[in-house]
VEXMAR-509824 format. One record per residue: residue in one letter; x, y, z of N, C-alpha, C in turn. Coordinates in pm, whole numbers. Each point is the difference from the previous one (the first is absolute). Example, Ala and Ser with C-alpha at 12.3 -4.5 7.8 and 13.67 -1.06 7.14 Angstrom:
{site a {1319 -569 780} {-89 119 0} {90 120 0}}
{site s {-35 105 -72} {82 119 6} {-77 109 73}}
***
This chain:
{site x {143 715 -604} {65 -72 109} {-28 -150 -11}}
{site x {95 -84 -10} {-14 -90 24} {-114 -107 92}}
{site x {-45 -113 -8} {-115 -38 91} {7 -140 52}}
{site x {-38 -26 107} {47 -164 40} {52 -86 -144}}
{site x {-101 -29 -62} {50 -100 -87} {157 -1 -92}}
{site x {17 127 -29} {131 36 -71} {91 3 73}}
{site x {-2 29 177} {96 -10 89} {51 -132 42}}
{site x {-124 -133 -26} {17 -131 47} {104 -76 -132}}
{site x {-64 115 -122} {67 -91 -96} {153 19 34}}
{site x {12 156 26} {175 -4 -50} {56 -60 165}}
{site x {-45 -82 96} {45 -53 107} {32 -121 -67}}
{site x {-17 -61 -54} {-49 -108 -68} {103 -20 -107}}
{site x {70 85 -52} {113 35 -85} {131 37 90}}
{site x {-20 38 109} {122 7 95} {64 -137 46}}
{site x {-103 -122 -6} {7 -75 95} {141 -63 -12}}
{site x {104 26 -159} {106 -86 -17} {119 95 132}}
{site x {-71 79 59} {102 80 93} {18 -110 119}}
{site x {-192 -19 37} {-6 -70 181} {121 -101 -10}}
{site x {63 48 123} {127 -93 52} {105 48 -44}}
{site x {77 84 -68} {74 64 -69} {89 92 84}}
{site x {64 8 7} {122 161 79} {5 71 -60}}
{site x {-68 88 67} {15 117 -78} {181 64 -1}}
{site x {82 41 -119} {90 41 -22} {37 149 12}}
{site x {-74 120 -65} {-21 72 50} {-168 100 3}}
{site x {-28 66 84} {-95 95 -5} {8 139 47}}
{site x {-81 89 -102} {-32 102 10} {-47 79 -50}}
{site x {-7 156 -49} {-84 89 -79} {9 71 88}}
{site x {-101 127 -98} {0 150 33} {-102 35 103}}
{site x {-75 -95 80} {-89 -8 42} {31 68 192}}
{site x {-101 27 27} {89 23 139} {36 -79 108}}
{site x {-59 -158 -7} {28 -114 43} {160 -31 35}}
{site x {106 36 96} {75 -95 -69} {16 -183 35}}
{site x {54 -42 -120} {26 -66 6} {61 -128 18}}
{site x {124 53 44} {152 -50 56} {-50 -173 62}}
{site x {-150 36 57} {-2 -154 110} {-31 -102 -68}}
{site x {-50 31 -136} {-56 -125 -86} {142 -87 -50}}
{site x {88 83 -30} {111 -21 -44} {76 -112 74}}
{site x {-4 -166 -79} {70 -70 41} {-110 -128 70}}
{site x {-143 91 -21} {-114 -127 56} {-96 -30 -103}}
{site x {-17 -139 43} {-46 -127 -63} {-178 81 -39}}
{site x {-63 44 -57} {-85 -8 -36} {-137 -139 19}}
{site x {-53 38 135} {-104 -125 54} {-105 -34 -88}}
{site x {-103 126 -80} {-99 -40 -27} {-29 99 -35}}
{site x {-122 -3 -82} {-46 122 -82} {-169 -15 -5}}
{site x {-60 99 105} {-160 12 -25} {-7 141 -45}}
{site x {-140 13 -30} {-137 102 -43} {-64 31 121}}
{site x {-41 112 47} {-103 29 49} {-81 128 -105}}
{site x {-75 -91 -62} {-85 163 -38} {117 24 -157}}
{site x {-16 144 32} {129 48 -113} {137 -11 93}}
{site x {14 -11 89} {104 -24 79} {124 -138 -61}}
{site x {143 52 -39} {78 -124 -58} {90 15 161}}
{site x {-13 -142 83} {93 -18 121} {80 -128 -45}}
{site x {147 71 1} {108 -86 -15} {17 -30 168}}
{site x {35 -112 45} {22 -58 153} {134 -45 25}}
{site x {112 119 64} {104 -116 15} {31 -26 149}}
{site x {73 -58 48} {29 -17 146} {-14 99 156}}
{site x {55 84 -91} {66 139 66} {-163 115 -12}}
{site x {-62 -14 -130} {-137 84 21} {-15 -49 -155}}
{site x {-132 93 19} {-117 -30 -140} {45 173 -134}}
{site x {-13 6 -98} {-20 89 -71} {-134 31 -45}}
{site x {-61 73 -19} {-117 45 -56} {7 99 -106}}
{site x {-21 -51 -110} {35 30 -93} {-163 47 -88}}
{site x {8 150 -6} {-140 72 -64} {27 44 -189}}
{site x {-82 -15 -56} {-6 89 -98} {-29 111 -25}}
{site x {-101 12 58} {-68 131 -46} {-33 18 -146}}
{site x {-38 122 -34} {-76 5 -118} {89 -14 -142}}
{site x {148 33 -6} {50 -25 -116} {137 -44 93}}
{site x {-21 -169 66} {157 -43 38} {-3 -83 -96}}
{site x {104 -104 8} {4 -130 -126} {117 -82 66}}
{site x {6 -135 -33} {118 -61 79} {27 -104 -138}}
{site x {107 -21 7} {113 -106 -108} {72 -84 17}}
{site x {-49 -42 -75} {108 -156 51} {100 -26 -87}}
{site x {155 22 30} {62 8 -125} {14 77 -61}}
{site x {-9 83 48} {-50 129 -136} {48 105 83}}
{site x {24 126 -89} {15 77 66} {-37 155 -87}}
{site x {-55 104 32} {-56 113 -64} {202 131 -11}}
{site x {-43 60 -77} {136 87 12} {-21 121 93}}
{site x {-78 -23 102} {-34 72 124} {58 -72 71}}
{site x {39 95 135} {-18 -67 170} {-77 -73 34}}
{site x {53 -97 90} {-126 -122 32} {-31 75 174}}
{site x {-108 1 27} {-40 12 105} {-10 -46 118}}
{site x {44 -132 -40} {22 -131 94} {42 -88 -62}}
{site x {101 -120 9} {50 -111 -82} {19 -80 80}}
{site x {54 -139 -41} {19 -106 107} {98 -99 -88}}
{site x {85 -9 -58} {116 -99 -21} {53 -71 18}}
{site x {-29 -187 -88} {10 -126 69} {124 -9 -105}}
{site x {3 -112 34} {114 -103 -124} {-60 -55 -105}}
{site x {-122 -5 43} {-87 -24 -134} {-91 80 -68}}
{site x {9 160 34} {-34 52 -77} {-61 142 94}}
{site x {-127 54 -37} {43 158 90} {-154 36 -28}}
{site x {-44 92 146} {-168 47 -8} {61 158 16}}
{site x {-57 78 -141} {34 139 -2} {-160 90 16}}
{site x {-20 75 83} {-136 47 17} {41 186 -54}}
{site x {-77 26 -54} {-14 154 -59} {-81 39 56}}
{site x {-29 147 84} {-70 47 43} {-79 -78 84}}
{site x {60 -78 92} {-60 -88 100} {16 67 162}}
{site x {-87 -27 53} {8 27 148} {59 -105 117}}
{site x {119 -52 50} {42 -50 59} {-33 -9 149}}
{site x {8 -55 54} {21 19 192} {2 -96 35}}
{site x {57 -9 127} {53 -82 107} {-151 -41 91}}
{site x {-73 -105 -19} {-136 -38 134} {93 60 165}}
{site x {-80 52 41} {8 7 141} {23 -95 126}}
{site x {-89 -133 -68} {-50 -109 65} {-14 -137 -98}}
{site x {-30 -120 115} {7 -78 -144} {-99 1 -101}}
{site x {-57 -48 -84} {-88 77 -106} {-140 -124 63}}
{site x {10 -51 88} {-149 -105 38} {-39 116 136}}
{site x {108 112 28} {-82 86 84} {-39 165 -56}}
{site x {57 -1 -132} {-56 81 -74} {-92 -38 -91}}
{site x {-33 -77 -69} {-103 -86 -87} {-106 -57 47}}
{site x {-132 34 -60} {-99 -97 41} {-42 -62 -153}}
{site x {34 -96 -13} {-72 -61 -158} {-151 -17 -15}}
{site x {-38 -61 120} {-194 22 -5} {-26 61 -109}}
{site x {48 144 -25} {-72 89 -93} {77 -34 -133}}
{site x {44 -61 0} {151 -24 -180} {-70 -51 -83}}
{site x {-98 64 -65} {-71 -73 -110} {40 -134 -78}}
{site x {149 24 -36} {39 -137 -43} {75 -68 107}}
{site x {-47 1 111} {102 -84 87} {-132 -133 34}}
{site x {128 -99 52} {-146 -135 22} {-23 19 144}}
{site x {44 122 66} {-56 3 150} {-106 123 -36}}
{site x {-85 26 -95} {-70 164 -39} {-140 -77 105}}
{site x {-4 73 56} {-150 15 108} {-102 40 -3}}
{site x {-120 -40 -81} {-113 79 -52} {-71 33 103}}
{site x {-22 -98 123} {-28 65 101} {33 121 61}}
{site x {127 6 37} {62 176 59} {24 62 -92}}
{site x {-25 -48 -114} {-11 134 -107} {-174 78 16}}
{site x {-81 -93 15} {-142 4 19} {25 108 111}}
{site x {60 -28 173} {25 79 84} {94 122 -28}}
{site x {116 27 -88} {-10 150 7} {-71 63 -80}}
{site x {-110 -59 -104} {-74 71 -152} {-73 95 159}}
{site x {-56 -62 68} {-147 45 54} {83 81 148}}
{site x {156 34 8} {37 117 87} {4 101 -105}}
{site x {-7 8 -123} {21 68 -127} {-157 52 -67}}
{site x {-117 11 47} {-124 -32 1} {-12 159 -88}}
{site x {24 75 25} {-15 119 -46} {55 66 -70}}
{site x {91 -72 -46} {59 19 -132} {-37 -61 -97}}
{site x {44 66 -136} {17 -95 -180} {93 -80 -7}}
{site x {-119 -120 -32} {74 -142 -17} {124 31 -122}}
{site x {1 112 -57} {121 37 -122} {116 41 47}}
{site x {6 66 154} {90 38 85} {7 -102 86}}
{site x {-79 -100 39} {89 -127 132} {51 -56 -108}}
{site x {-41 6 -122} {54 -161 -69} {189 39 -41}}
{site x {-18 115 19} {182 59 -42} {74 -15 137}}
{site x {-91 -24 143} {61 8 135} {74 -111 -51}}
{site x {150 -15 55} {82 -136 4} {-8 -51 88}}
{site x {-43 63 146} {-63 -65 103} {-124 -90 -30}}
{site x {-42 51 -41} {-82 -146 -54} {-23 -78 -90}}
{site x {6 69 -115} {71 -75 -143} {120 -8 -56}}
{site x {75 -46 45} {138 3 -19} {-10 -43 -121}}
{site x {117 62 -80} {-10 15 -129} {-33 1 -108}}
{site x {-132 99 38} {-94 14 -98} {67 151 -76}}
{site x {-91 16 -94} {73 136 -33} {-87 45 -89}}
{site x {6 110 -96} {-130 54 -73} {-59 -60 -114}}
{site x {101 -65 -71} {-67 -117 -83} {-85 -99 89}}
{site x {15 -56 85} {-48 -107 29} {-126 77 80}}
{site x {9 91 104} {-102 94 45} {-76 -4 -118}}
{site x {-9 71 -130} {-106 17 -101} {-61 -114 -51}}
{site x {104 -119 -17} {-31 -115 -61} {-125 -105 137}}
{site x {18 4 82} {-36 -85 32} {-132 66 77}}
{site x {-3 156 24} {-150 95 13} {-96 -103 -118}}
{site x {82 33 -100} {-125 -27 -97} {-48 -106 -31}}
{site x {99 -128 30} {-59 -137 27} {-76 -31 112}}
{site x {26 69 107} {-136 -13 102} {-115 120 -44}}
{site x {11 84 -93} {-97 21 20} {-56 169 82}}
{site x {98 40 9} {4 114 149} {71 78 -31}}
{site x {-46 151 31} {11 142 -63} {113 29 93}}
{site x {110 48 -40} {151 -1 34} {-45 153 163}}
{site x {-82 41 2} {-19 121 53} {-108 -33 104}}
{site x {-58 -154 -35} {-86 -12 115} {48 -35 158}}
{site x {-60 15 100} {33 11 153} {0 -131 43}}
{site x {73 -40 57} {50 -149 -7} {-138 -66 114}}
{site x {-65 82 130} {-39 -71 32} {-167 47 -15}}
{site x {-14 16 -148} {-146 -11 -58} {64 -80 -122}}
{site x {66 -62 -11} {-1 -149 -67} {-26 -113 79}}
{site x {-97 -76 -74} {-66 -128 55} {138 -107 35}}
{site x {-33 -61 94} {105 -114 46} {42 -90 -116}}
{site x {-95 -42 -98} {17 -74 -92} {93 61 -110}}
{site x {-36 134 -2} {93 40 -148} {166 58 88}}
{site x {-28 -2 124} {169 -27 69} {74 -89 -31}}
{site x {-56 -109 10} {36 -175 18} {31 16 -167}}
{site x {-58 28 -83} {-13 45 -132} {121 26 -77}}
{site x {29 97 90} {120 90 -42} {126 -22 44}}
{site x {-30 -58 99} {180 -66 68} {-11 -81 -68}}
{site x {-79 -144 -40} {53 -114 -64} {27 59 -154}}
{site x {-40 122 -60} {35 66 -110} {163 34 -14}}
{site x {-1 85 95} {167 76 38} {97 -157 -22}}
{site x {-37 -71 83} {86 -127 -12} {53 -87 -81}}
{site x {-169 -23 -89} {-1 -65 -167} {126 60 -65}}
{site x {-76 141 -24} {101 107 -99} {163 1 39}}
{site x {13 4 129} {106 7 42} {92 -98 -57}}
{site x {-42 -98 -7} {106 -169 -8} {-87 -2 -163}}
{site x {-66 66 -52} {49 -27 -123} {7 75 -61}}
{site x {57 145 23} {116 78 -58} {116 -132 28}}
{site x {56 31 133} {116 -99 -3} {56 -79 -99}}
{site x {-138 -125 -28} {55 -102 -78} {13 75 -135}}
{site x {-63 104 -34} {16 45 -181} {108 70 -15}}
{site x {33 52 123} {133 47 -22} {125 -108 58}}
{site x {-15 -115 57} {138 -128 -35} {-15 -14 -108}}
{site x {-129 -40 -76} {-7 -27 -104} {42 98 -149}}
{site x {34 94 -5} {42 110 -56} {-75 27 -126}}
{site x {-97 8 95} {-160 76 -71} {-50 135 23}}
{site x {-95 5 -83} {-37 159 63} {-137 6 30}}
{site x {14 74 104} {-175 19 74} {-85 88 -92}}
{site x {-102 -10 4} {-76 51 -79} {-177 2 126}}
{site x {15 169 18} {-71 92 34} {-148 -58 -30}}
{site x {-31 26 119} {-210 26 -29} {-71 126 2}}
{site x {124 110 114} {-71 115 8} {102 98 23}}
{site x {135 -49 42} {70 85 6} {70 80 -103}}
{site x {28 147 -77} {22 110 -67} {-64 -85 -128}}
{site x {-160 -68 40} {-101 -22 -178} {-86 69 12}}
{site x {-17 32 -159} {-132 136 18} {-89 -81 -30}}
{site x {-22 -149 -13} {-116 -77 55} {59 -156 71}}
{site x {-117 -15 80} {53 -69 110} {-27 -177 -81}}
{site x {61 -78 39} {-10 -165 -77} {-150 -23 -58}}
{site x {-89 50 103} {-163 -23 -10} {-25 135 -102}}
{site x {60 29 -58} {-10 103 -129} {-93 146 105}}
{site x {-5 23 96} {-64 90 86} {89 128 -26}}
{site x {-14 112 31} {71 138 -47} {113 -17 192}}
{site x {91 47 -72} {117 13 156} {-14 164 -9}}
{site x {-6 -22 150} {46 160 52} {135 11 65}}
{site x {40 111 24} {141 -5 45} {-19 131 68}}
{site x {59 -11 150} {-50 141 82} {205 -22 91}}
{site x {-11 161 19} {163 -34 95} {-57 18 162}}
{site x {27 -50 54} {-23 24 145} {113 117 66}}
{site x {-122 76 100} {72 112 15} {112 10 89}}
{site x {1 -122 81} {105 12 114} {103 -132 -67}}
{site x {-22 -72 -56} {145 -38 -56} {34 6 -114}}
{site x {-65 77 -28} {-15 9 -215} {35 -89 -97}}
{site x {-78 -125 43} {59 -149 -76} {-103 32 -57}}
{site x {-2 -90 -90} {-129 13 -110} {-94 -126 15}}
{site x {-130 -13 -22} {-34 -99 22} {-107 -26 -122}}
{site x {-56 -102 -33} {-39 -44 -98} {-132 -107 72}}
{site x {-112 44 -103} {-118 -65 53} {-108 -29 -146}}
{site x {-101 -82 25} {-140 1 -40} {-82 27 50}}
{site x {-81 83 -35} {-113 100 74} {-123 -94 32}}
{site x {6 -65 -132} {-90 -126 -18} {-5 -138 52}}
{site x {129 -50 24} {17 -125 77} {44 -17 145}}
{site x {-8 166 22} {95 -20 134} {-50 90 82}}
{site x {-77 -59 130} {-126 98 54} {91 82 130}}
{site x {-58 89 -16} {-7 137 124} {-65 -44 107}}
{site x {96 -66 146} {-78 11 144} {66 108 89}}
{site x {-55 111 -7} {-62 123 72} {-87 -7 147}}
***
């Protein structure tokens, strides 16, 4: 599944749309779409993995999920799932999740938690870690309620740069290796981003290596209630129990 940083990039590649009329829209999706049809395209944010197109009339929210993909120009010899058609050119999404916001998206959105957003709140992130006290910091860090768009790469990657056993209980971690680990999530976060504008490739410390950067042995265990896999050092990355 896709993860903040890859979602900000391809916003970022839409942008020759903002301001644009849309010509036509639609797909196989169960959205319809009839109302986009004929409006100006306002603006284009991220929340999280969240892609929100903004036009007058309402917002789209536009999901991937685990195998969607979106094109610019392009088009697959499948059904598009959602599309959007300018005069200058066309956003075709495959296996994308569409919908209509309910509301405007500043009363569905809180960015505080948007890892790459410049409103991210380490403070009220600090305040929901510790309503989360009794859980594994390996399970809040996937909450999007509070880490918005984090995801299992970055969950593994950035455990092991602070330091902290993906399974330990969030509130028998010391305050310091908290503070630790959010300014971690954040680092990593914005620089995936830039390596991928830059059309580079990330390169792993612990995630699917059978040794971790610090040459330490990786373990790899699936968790039983969401069966993601997770990836650790036994050795660099302590157990608070």
């Amino acid at each position: 599944m896709p993860e903040g940083p890859s979602i900000l990039h391809i916003r970022n590649q839409l942008l020759p749309f903002k301001n644009r009329v849309v010509k036509k829209a639609g797909g196989y999706g169960p959205m319809p779409a009839g109302w986009i049809n004929g409006k100006k395209l306002l603006d284009i944010k991220t929340w999280g993995k969240h892609l929100l197109l903004l036009f007058a009339n309402g917002t789209v929210r536009v999901h991937l999920g685990l195998f969607g993909d979106i094109l610019i120009n392009e088009r697959k010899k499948v059904n598009r799932s959602f599309f959007l058609e300018f005069t200058n050119g066309e956003i075709n999404g495959y296996v994308v999740r569409a919908e209509k916001l309910k509301a405007p998206v500043t009363q569905v959105y809180d960015w505080r938690t948007d890892i790459l957003s410049k409103d991210f709140d380490m403070v009220y992130v600090k305040k929901l870690l510790k309503m989360q006290s009794g859980k594994t910091i390996g399970d809040v860090l996937m909450d999007q309620q509070i880490f918005t768009g984090a995801g299992n790469i970055i969950r593994n990657e950035v455990l092991y740069l602070a330091g902290i056993h993906p399974q330990s209980i969030v509130g028998k971690i010391p305050a310091a290796k908290i503070t630790k680990l959010i300014k971690e999530t954040v680092k990593y976060a914005k620089h995936w981003y830039e390596i991928i504008e830059r059309n580079k490739h990330l390169h792993f410390s612990v995630y699917r290596r059978q040794y971790a950067a610090d040459g330490s042995e990786v373990t790899m265990k699936i968790l039983s209630r969401s069966k993601r896999k997770i990836f650790f050092s036994e050795y660099r990355q302590r157990l608070y129990e």
